[in-house]
C-alpha positions as CSV (number, residue, x, y, z in Angstrom):
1,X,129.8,117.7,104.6
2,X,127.4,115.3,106.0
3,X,127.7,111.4,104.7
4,X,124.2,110.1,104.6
5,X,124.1,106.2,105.7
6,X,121.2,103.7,104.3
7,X,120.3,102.0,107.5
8,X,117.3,100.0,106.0
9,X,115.8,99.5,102.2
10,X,112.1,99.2,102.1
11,X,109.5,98.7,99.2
12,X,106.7,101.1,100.0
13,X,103.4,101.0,98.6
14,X,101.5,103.5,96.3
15,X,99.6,103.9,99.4
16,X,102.3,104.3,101.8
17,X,103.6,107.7,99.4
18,X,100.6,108.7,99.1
19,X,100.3,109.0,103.0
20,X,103.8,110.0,103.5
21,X,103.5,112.9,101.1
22,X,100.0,113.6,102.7
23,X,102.1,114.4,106.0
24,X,104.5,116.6,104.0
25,X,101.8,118.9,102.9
26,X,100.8,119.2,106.4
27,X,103.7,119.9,107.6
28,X,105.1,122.4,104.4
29,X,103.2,125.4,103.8
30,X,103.8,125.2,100.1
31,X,104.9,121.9,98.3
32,X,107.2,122.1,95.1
33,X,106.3,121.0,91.6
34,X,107.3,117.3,91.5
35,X,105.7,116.9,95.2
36,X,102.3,118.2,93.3
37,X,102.6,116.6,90.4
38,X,103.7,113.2,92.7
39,X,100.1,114.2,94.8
40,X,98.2,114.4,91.3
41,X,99.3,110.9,90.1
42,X,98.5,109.8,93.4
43,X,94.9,111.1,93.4
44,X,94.3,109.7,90.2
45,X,95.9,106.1,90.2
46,X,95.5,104.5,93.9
47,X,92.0,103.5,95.0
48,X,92.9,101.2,97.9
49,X,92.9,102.4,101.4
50,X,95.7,102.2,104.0
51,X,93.3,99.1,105.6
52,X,92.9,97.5,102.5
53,X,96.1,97.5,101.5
54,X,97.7,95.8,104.3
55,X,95.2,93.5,104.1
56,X,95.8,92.8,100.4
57,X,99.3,92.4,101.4
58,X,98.7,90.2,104.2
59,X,96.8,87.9,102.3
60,X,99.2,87.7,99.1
61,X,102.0,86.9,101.6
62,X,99.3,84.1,103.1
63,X,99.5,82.5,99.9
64,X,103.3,81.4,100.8
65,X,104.4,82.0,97.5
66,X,108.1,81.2,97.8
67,X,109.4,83.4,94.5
68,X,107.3,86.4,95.5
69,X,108.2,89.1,97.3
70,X,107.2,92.7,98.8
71,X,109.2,94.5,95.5
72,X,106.5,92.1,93.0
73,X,102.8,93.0,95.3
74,X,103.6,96.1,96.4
75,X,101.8,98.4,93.9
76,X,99.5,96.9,91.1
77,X,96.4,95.5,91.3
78,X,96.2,92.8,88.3
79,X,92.4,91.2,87.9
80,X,93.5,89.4,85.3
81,X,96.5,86.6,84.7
82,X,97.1,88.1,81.7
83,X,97.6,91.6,83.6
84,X,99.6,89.7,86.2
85,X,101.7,88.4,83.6
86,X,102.7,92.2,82.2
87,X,103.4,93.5,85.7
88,X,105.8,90.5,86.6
89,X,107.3,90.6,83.3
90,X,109.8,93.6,84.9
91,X,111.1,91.0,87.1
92,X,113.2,87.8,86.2
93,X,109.9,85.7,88.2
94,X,108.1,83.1,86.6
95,X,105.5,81.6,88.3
96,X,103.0,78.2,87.6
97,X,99.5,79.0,86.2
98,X,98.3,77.8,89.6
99,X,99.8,80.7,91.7
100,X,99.1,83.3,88.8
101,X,95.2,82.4,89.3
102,X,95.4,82.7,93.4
103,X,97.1,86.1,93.2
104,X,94.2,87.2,90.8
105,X,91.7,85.2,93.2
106,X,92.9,87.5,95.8
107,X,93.2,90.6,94.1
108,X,89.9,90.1,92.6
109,X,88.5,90.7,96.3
110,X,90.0,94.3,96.6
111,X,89.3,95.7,93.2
């Protein structure tokens, strides 16, 4: 029996999955139910593009926020800090009111 090994751990994106499971059904004839329903909350929930999202990314990681990382900006799109505040509630982050507005700032672009 084969022992599977984790070489690397990676956040992905909404994005990223939605591309990667765009390749499966390319490459599988027929896809199986939670790979369609998966595709469906896909469809309906990310509104980014692969461009756009890296540059979103790029430019949250710009702001050189020392307590953030890939895990907290890789899916949501908060336009407000009250928004920001629900999605980071998750994690044990807390941030100052100054970097909770720049995120937005730069979110704000995107949306």
């Amino acid at each position: 029996m084969a022992n599977p090994l984790f070489v690397e751990e990676k956040t992905l994106s909404l994005v990223e999955v939605k591309e990667a499971i765009g390749h499966i059904e390319q490459r599988d004839k027929e896809m199986n139910f939670l790979s369609n329903k998966a595709k469906e909350y896909l469809d309906a929930f990310v509104t980014l593009s692969a461009s756009k999202q890296k540059d979103l990314h790029k430019k949250l990681v710009a702001l050189d926020l020392t307590r953030l990382k890939g895990e907290h900006i890789a899916n949501f799109l908060p336009t407000t800090v009250n928004d920001l505040k629900i999605v980071l509630q998750a994690y044990p982050l807390s941030l100052p009111k100054k970097d909770q507005e720049a995120i937005v700032g730069v979110v704000k672009e995107f949306v």
